[in-house]
C-alpha positions in Angstrom: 49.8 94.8 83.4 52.8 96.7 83.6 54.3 95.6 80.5 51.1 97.3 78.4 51.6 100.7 80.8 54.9 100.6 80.0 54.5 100.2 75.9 55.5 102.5 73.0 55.6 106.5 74.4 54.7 105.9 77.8 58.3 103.8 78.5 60.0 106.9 76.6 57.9 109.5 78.7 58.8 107.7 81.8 62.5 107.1 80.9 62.5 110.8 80.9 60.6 111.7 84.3 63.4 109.7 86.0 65.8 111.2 84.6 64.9 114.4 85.5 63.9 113.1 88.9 67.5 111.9 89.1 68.7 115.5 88.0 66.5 117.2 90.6 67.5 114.7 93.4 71.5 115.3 92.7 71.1 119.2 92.7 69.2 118.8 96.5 71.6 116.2 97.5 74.9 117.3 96.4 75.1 120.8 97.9 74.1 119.4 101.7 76.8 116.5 100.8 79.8 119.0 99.6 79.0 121.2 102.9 79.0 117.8 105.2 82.3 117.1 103.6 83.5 120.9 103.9 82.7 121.1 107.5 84.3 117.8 108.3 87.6 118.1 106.6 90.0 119.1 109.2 89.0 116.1 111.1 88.6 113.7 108.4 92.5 115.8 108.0 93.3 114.8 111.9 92.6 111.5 111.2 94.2 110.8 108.5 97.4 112.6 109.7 97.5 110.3 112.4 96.4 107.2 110.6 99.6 107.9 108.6 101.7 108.7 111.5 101.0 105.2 113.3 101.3 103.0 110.0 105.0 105.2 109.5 106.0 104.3 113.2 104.7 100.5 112.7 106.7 100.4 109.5 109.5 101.8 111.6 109.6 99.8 114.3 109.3 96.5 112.6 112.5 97.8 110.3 113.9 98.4 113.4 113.4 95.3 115.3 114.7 93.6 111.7 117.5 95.2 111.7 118.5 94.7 115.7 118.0 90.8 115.0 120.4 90.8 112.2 122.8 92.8 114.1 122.5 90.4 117.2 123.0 87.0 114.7 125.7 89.0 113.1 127.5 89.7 116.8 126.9 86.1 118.0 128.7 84.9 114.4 131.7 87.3 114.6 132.3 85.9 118.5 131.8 82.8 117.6 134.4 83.0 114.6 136.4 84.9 116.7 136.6 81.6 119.2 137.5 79.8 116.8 140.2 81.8 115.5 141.5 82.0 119.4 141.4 78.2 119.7 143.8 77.7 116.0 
C-alpha cells in the first residue's frame, strides 16, 4: 500500500515536505538551543576549569610520587654502595 502512495511524484513531493519540515524544525530549535548554551556557559566554564584543575593535580601528584620513589631507591643504592666502599 505504501509503496503505490509513495510512486512517481508523490515520493518527490514528499522528499520535499520533509525537507522543509526539517528546515522549519532547525530554525525553532536552534535559537532556544544557542540561548540554553549561552546562558549556561560560565558554568559549563566552572566546570571545566575545575575538571582541568583536578586532572593537572592528579598528573602532578602521580609525577610526584614517581619521582619520590626513584629518589628513595636511588638513596637506599648510594648507602648501600657507600657500605660497601666502608667495608673495602
Amino acid at each position: 500500500m505504501l509503496k503505490k502512495y509513495f510512486s512517481g511524484n508523490r515520493k518527490f513531493i514528499t522528499a520535499i515536505i520533509v525537507v522543509i519540515i526539517a528546515i522549519v524544525l532547525l530554525g525553532v530549535i536552534e535559537p532556544v538551543v544557542i540561548k540554553n548554551k549561552n546562558s549556561n556557559w560560565n558554568e559549563e566554564l566552572k566546570t571545566r576549569n575545575v575538571l582541568i584543575e583536578n586532572s593537572a593535580k592528579d598528573l602532578f601528584k602521580s609525577k610526584e610520587t614517581a619521582l619520590i620513589q626513584s629518589f628513595e631507591k636511588l638513596k637506599q643504592k648510594i648507602h648501600s654502595l657507600k657500605k660497601r666502599s666502608e667495608y673495602k
